[in-house]
Backbone bond lengths (Angstrom), bond angles and torsions (degrees), N, CA, C in turn:
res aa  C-N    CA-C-N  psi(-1)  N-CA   C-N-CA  omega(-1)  CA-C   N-CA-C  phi
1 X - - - 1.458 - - 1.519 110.25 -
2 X 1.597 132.84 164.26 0.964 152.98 -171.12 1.644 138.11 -110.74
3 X 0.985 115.31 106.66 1.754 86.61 -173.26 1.583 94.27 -135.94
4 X 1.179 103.88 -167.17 1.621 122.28 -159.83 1.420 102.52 -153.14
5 X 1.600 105.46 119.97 1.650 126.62 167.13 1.521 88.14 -96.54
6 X 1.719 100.74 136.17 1.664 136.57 135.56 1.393 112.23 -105.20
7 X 1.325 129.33 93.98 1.143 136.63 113.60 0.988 172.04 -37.03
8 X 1.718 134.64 107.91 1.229 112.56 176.95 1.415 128.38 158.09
9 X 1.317 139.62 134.95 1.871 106.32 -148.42 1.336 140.35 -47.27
10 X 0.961 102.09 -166.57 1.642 107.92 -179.66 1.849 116.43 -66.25
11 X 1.202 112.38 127.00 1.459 121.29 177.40 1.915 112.88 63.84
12 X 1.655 101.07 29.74 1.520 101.09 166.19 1.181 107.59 -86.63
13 X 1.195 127.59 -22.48 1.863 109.24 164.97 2.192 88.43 131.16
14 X 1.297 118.21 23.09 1.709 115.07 -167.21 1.419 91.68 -70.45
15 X 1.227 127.62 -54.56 1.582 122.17 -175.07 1.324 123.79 -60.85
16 X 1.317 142.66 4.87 1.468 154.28 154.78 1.432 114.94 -98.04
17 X 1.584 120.03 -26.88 1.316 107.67 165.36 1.139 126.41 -90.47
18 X 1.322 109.20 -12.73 1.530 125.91 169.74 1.513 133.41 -69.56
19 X 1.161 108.44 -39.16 1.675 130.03 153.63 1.571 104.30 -47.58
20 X 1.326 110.28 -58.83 1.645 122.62 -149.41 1.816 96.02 -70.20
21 X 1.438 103.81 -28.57 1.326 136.94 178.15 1.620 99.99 -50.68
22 X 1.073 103.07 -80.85 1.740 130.04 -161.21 1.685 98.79 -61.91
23 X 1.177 111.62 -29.19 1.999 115.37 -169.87 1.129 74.81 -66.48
24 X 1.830 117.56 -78.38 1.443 92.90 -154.49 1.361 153.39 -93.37
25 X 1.670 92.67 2.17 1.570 104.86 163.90 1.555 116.09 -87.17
26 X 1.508 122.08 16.17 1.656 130.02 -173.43 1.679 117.34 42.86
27 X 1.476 113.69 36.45 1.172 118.59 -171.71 1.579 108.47 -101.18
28 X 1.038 113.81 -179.96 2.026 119.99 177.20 1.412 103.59 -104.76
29 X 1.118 139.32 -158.97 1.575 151.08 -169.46 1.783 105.10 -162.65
30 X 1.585 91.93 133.37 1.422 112.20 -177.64 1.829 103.78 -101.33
31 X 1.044 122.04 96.33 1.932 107.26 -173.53 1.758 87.05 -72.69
32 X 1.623 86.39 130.37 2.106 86.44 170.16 1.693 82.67 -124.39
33 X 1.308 115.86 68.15 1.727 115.73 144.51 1.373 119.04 -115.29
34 X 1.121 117.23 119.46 1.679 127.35 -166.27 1.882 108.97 -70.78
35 X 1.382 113.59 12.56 1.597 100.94 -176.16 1.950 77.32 -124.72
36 X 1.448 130.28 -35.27 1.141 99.58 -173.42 1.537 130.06 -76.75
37 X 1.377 114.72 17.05 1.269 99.21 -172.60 1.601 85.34 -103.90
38 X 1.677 150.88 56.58 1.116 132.42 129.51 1.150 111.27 -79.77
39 X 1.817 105.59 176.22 1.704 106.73 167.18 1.159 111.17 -86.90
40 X 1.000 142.31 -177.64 1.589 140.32 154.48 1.645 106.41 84.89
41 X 1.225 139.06 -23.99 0.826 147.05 -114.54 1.992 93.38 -145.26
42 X 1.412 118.93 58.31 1.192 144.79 -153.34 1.315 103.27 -92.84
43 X 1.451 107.08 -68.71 1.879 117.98 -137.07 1.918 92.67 -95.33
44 X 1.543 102.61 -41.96 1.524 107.93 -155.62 1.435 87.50 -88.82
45 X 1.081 151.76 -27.15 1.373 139.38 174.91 1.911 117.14 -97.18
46 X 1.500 105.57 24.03 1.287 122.02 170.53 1.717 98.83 44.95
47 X 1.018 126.99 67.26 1.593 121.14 176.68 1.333 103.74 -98.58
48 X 1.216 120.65 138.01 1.524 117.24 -173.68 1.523 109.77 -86.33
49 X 0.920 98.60 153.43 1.785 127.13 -161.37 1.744 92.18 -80.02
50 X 1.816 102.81 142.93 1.527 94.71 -172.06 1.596 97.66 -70.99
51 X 1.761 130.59 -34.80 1.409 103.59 -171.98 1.789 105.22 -72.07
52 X 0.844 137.73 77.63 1.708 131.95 -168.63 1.639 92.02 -167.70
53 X 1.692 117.80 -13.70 1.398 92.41 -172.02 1.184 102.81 -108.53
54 X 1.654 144.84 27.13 1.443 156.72 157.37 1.699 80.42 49.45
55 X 1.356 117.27 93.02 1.067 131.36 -164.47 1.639 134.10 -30.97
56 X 1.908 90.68 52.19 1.690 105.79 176.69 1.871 100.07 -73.72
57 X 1.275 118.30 142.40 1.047 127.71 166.83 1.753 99.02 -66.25
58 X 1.905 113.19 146.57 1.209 96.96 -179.20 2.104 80.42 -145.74
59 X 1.287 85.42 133.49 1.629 97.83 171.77 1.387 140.56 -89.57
60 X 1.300 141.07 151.85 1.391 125.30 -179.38 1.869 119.02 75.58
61 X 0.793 98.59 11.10 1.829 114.37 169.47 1.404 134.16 -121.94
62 X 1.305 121.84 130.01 1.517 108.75 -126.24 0.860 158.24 45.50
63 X 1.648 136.93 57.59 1.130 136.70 -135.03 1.799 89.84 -141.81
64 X 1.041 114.07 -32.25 1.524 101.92 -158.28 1.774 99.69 -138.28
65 X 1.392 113.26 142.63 1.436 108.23 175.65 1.578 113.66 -94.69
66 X 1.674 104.13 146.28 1.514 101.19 -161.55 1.540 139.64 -80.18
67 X 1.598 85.32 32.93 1.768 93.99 177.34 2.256 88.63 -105.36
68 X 1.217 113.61 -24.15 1.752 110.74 -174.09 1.492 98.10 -77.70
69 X 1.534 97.10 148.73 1.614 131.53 172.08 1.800 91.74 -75.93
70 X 1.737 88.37 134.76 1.854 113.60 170.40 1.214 102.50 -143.84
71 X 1.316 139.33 114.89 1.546 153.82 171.42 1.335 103.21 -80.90
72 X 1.907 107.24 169.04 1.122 114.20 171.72 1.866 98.41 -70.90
73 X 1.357 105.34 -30.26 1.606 87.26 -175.51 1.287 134.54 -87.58
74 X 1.577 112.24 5.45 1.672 122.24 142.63 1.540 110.84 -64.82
75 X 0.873 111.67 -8.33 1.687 90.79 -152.14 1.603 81.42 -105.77
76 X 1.704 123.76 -41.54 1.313 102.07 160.29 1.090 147.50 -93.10
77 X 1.200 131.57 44.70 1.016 163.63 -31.61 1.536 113.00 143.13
78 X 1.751 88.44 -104.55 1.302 122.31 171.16 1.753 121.78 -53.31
79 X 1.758 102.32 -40.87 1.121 118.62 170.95 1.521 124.67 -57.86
80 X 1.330 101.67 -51.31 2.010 101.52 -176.16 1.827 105.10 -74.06
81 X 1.229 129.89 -24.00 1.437 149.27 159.08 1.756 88.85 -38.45
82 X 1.080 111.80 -41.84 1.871 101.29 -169.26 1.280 96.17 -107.58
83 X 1.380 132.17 -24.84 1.808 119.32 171.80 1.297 97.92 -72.14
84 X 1.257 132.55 -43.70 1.555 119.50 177.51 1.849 128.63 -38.53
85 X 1.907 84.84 -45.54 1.448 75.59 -169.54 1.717 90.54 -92.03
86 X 1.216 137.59 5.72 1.621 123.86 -176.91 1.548 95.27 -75.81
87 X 1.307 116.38 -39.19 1.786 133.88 -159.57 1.401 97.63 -72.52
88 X 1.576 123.96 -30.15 1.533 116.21 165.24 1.240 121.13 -72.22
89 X 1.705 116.94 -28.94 1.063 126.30 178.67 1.916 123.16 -79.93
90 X 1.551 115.27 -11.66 0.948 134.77 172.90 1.537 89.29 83.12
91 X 1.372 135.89 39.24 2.013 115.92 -153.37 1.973 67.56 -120.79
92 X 1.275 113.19 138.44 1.261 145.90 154.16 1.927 107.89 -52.89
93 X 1.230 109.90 178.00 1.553 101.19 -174.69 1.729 96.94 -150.88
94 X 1.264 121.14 148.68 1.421 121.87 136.23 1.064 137.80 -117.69
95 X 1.455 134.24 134.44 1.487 126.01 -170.60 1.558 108.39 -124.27
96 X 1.295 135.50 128.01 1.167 168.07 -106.71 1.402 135.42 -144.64
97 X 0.804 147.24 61.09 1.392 131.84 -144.56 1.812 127.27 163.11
98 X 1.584 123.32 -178.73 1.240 111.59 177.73 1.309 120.17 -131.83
99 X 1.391 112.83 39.95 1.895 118.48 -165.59 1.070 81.75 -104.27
100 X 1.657 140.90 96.12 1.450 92.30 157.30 0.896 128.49 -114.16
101 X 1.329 115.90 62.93 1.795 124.79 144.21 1.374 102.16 -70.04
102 X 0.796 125.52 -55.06 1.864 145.07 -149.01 1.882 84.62 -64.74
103 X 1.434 118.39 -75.12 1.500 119.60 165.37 1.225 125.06 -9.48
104 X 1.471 105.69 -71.61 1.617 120.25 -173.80 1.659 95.11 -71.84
105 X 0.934 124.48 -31.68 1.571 109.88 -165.79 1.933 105.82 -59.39
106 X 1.611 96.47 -56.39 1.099 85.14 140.39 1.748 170.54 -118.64
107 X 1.291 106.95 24.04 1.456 101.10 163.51 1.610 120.99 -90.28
108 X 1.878 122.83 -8.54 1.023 122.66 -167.03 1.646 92.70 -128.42
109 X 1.283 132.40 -1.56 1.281 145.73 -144.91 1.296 116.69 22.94
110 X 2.025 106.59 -159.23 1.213 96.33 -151.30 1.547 104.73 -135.17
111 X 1.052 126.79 179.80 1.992 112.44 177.80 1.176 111.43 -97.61
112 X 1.165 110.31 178.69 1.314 112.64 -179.34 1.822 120.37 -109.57
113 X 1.420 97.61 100.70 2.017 119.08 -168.96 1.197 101.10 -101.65
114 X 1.468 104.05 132.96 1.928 105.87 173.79 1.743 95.86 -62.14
115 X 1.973 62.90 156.15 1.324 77.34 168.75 1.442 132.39 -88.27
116 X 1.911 117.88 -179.75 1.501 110.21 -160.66 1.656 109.23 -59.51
117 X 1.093 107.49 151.14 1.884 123.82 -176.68 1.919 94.01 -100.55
118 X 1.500 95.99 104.35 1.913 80.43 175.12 1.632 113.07 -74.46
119 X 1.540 129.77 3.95 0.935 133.53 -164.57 1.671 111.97 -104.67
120 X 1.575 97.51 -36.38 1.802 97.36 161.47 1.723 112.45 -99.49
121 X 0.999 122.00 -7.65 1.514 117.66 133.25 1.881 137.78 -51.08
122 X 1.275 99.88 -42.41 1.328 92.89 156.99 1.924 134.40 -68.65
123 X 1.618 88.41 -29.97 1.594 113.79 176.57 1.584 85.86 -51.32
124 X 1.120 99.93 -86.04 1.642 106.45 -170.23 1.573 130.22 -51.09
125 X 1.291 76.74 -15.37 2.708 68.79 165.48 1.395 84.40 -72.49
126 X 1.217 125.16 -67.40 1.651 115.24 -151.83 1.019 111.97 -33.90
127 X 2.008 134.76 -34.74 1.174 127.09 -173.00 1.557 120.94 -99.99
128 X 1.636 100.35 154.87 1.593 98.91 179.82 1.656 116.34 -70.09
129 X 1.272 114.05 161.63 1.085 128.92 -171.10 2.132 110.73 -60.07
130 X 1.079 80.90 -17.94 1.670 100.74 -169.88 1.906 92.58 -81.60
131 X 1.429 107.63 -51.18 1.677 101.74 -167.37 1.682 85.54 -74.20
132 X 0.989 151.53 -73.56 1.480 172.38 -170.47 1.794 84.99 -4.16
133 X 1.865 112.21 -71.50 1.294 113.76 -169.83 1.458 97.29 -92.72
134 X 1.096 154.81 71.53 1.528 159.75 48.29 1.159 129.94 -4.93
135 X 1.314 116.56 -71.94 1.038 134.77 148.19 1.322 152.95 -48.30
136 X 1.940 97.70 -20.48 1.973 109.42 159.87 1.676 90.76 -77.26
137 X 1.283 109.78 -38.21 1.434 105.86 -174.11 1.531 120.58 -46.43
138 X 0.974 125.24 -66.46 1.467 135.85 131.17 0.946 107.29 22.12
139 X 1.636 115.44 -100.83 1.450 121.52 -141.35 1.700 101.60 -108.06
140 X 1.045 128.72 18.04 1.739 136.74 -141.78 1.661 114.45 166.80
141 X 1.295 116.55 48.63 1.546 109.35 155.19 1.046 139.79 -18.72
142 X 1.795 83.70 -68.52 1.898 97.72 173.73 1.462 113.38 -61.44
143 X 1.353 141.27 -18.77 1.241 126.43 -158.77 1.619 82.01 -87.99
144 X 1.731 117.34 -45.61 1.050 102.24 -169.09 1.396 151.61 -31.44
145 X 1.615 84.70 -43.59 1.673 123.50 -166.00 1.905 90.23 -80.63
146 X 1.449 136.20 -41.60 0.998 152.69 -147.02 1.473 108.90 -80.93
147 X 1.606 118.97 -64.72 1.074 117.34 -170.84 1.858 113.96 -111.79
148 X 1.262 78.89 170.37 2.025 91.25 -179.33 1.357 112.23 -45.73
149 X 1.665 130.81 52.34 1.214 113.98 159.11 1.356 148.06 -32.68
150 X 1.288 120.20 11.53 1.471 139.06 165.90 1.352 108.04 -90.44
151 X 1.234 102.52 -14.12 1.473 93.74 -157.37 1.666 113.19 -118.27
152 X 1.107 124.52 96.56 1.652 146.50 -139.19 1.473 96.69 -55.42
153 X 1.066 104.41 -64.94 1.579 118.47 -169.55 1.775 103.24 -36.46
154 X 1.783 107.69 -53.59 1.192 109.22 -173.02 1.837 115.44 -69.54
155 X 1.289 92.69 -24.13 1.732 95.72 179.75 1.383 111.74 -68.63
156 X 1.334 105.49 -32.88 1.544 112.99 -179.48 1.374 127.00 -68.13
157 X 1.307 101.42 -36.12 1.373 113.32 172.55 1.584 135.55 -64.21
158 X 1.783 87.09 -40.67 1.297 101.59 167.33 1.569 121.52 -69.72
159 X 1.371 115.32 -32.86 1.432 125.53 168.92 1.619 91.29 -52.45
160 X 1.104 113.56 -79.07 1.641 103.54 -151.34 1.423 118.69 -63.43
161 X 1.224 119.03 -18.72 1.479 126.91 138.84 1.446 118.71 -18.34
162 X 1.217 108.38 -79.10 1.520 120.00 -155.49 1.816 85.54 -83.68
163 X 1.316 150.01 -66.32 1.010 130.12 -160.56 1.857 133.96 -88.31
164 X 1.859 94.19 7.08 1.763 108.79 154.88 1.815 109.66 -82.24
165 X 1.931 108.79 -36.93 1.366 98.04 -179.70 1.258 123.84 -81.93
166 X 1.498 112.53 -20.01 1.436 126.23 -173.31 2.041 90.14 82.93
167 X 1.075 125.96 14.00 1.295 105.01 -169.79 1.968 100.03 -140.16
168 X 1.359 113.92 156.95 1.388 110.65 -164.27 1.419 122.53 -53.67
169 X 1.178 156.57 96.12 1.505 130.95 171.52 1.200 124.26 -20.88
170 X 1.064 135.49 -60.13 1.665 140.52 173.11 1.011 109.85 -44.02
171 X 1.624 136.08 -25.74 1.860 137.80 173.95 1.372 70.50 -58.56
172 X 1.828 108.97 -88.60 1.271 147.48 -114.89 1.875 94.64 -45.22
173 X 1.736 109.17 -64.36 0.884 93.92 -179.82 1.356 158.27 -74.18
174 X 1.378 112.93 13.11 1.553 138.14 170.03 1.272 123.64 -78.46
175 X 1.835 112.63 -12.81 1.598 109.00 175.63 1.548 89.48 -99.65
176 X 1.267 116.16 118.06 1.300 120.67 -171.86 1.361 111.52 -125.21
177 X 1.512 126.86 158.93 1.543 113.06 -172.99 1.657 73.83 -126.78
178 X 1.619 110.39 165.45 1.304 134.10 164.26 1.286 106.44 -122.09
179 X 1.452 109.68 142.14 1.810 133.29 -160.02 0.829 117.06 -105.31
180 X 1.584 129.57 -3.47 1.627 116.41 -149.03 1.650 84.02 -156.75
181 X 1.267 125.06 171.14 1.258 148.56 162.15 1.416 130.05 -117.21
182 X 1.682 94.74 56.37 1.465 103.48 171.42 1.292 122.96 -109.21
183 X 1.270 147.36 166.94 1.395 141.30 174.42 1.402 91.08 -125.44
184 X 1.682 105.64 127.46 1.473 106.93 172.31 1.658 105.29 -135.35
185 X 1.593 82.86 146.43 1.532 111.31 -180.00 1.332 85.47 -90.89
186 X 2.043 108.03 134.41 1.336 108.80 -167.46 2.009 88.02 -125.82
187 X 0.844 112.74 135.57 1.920 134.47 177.25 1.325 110.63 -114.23
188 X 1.327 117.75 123.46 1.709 134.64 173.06 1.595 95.20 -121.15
189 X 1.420 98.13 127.72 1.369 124.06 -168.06 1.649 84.81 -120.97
190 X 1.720 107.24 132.54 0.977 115.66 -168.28 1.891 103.58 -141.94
191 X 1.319 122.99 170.39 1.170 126.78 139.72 1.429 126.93 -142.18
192 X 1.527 112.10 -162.64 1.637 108.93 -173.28 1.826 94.26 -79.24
193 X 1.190 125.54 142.58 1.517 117.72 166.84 1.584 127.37 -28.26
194 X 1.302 76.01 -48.13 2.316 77.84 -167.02 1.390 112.22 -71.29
195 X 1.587 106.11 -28.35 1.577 109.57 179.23 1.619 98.39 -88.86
196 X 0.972 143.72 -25.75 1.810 137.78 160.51 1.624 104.70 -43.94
197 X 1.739 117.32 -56.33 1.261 117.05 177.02 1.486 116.93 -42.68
198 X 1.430 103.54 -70.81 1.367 112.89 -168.64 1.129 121.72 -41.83
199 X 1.829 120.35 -45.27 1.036 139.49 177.49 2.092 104.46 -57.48
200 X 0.764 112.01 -30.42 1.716 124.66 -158.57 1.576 83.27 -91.85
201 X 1.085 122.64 -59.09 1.597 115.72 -162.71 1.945 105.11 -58.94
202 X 1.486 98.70 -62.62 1.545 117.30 167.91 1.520 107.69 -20.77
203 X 1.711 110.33 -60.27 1.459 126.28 -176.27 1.535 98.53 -48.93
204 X 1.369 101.44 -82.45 2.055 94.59 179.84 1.579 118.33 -36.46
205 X 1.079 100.87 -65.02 1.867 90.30 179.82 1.388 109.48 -25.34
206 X 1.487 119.34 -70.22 1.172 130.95 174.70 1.389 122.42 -21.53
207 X 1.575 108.54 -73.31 0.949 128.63 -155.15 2.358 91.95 -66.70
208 X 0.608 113.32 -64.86 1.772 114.86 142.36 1.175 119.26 2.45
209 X 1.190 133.42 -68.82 1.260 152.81 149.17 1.357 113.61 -45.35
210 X 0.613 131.16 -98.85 1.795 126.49 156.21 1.490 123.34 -4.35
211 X 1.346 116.01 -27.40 1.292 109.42 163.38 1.790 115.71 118.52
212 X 2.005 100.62 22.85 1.321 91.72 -152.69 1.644 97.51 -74.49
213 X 1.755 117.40 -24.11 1.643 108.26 -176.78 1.485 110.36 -61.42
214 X 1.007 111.99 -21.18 2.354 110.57 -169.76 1.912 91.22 -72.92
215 X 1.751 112.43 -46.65 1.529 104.90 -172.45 1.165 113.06 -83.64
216 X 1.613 141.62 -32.92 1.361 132.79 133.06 1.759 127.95 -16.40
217 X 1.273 106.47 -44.24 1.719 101.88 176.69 1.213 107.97 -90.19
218 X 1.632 118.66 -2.29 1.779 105.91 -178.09 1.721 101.72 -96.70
219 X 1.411 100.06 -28.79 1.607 98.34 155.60 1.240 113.04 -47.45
220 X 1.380 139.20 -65.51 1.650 135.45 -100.65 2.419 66.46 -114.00
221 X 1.092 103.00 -35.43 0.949 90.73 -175.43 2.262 133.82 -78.34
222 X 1.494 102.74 -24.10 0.893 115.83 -170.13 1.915 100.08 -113.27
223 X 1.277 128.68 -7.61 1.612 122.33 125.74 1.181 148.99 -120.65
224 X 1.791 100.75 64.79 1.203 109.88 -165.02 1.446 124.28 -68.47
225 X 1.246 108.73 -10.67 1.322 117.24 172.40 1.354 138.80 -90.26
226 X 1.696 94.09 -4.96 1.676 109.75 -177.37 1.619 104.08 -138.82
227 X 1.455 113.72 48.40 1.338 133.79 -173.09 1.930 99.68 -61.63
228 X 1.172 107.14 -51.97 1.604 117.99 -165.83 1.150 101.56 -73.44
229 X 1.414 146.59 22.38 1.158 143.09 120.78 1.106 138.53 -106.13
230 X 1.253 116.48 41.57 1.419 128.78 151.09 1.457 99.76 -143.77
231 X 1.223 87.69 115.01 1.748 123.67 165.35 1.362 108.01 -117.60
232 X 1.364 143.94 41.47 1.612 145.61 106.35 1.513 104.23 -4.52
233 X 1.530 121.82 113.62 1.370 126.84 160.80 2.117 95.78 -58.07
234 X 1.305 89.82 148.76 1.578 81.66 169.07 1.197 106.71 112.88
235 X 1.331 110.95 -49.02 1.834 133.61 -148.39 1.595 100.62 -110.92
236 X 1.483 110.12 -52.52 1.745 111.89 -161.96 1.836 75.57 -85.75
237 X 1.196 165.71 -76.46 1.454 132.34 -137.26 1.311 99.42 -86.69
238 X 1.053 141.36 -22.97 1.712 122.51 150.93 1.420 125.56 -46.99
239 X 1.173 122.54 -19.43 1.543 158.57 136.70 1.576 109.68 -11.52
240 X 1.665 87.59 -84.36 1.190 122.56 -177.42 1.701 111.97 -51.96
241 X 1.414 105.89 -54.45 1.448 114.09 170.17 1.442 115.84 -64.88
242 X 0.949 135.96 -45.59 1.592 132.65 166.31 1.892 107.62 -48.76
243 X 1.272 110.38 -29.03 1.206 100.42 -170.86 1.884 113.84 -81.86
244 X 1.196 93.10 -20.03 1.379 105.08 -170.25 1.535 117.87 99.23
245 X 1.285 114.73 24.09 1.287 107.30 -176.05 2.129 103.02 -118.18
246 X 1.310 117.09 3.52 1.202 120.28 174.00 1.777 93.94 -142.61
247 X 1.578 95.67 135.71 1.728 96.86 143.69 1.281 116.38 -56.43
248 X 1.621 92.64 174.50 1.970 90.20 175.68 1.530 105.69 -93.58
249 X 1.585 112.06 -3.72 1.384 98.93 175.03 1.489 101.72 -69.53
250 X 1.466 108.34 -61.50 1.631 109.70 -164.83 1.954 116.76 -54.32
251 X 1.913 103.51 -17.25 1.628 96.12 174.97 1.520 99.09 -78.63
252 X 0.918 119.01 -2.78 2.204 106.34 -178.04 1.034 104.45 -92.66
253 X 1.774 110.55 -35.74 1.593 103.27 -167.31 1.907 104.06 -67.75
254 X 1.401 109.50 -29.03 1.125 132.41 -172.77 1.686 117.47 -55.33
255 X 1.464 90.27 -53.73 1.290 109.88 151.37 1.530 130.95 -27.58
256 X 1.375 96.01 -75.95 1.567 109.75 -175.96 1.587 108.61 -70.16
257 X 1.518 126.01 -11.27 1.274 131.89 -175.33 1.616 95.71 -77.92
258 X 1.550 97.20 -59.42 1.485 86.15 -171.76 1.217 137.94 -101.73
259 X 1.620 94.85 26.00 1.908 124.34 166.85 2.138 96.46 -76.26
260 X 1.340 77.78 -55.87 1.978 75.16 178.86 1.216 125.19 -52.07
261 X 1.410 113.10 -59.56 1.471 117.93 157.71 1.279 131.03 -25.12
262 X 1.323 114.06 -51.52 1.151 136.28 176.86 1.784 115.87 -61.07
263 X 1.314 98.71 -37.33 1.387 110.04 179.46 1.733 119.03 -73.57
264 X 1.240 91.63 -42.86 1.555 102.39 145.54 0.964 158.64 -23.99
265 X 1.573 96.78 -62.87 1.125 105.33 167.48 1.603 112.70 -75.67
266 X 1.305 102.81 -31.66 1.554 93.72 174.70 1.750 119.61 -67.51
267 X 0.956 108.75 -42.56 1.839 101.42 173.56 1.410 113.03 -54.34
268 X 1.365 118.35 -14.66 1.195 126.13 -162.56 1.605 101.06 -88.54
269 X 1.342 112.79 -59.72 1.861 131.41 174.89 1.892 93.25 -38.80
270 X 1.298 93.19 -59.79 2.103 106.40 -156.28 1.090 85.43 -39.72
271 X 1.545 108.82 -85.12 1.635 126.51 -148.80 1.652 113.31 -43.23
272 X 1.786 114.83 -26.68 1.105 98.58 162.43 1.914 143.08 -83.11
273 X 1.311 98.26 11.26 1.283 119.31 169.01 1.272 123.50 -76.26
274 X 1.538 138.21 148.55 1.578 112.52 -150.77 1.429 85.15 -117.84
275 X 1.191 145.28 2.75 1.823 120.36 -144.68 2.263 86.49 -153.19
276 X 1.631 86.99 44.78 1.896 99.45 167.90 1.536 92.98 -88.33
277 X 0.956 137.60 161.73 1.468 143.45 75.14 1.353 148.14 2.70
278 X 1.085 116.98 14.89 1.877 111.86 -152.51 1.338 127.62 -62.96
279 X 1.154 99.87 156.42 1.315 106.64 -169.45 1.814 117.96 -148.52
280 X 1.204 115.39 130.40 1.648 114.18 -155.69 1.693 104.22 -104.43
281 X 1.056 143.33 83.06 1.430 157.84 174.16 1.944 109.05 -20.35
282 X 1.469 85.81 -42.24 1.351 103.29 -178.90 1.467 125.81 -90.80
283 X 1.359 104.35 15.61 1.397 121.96 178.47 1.515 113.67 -135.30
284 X 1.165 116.11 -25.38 1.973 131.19 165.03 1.234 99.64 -134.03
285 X 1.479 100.80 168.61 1.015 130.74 175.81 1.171 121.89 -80.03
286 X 1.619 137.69 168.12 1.432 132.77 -175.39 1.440 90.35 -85.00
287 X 1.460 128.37 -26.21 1.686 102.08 175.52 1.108 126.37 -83.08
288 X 1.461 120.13 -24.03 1.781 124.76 156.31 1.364 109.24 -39.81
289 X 1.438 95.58 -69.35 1.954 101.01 176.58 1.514 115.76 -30.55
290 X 1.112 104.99 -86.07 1.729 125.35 160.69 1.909 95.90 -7.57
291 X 1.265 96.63 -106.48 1.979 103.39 -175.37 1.193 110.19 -10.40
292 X 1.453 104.78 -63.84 1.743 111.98 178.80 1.424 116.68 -50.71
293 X 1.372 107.93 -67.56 1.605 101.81 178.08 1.658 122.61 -29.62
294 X 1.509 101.92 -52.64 1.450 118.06 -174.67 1.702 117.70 -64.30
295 X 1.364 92.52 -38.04 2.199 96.89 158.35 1.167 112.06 -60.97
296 X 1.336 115.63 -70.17 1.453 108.85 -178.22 1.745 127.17 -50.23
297 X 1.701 101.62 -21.46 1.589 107.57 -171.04 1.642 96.42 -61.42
298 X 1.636 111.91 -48.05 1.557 135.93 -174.85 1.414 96.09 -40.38
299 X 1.581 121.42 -66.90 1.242 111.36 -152.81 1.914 99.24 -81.44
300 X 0.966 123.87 -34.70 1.654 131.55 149.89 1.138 94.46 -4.83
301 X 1.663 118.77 -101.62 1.449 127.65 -142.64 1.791 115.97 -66.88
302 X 1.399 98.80 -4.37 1.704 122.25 174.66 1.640 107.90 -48.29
């Protein structure tokens, strides 16, 4: 069987080529972004609106509410559970998105990491995010240097990694098994930096407008008790502003600081992957892109 990665950071335009994608190859959509599959969690994690999806089925969104734990190994998981039954169905797949752990987990799969410890999970809420990566530092350099250290959930994981196996995460996760029997054509959707910014800042305003501070306070309000797990850009400095420790100018600007960053880091992860596709937004058009994709899909499914 066959499928198709869209790739590529935040606010390069993957969810419009991906649709345009799915019309005409009659396929469904896999979202592999790890903040959209909460509920509630709409405007600031750009999830597309059901009239917006010209009624492509789209998977892995909404699935979990944003005070519960979701691993990369639910998510692959959950994912080959739907290549299984597409692979009975002979139905092709596309998957979408900018985790790409979640990607590789599945097109290259994933290893096999104990599972979560609720007991060194509790160890670890008690601590700040600052002692948390001390301590990957510690025992796991490489993971250090490797993954989104901002980002708690992932520090945590990697901690409990390395101190249920006694052995590094960064080995651990490179002997990887693959689950499914798909061959995928993988696409990195890219642009020039300054026009990625602009586009990303534009996005927040927007997303602002849209209403993301009213769904931010129904968060901040209805898990107030399990705030430190959700680190959603968007969400934790609206956070911050509810608390009184940012204006709401400085949580947007904050926002858009660490939407870029963020984007960053993702061009940064892609580009080191060898078997993309790429493709520069800011150099063609989405219908050049498009044509191409669809030749290459041809000689793909060969």
């Amino acid at each position: 069987m066959k499928g198709l990665v869209i790739a590529g950071p935040t606010g390069v335009g993957k969810t419009d080529l991906s649709l345009r994608l799915a019309e005409k190859l009659k396929t469904e959509i896999i979202s592999a972004d790890s903040m959209q599959i909460y509920k509630g969690m709409d405007i600031g994690t750009a999830k597309i609106k059901p009239e917006e999806t010209n009624g492509i089925k789209h998977y892995i969104i909404d699935i979990v509410f944003p005070d519960e734990d979701y691993s990369l190994g639910n998510f692959e998981r959950d994912v080959n559970k739907i290549l299984s039954e597409k692979e009975k169905n002979s139905e092709n797949i596309i998957i979408a998105g900018g985790t790409g752990l979640y990607i590789n987990a599945v097109t290259d799969g994933i290893s096999e990491l104990p599972e979560k410890d609720e007991n060194l999970r509790k160890i670890f809420s008690e601590k700040t995010l600052e002692e948390l990566q001390k301590e990957l530092y510690a025992l796991d350099p490489e993971s250090y240097n490797e993954i989104d250290i901002k980002n708690k959930v992932r520090v945590v994981r990697a901690l409990e990694v390395c101190i249920l196996s006694g052995k590094k995460f960064s080995v651990l996760k490179n002997k990887n098994i693959k689950r499914n029997n798909f061959n995928f054509l993988k696409v990195l959707l890219l642009r020039d930096r300054q026009e990625l910014y602009d586009r990303i800042d534009r996005r927040v305003d927007f997303m602002m407008q849209e209403g993301l501070l009213e769904e931010a306070e129904e968060i901040y309000g209805k898990y107030s008790s399990s705030l430190h797990k959700i680190s959603a850009i968007g969400y934790k400095e609206l956070f911050s502003y509810f608390d009184g420790e940012l204006s709401l100018d400085e949580a947007v600007d904050k926002i858009k600081m660490e939407s870029r960053r963020y984007a960053k880091r993702q061009m940064t992860w892609f580009r080191k992957e060898k078997d993309y596709c790429i493709y520069n937004l800011s150099l063609q058009s989405e219908t050049e892109i498009f044509e191409d994709i669809l030749e290459k899909w041809e000689s793909h499914r060969k």
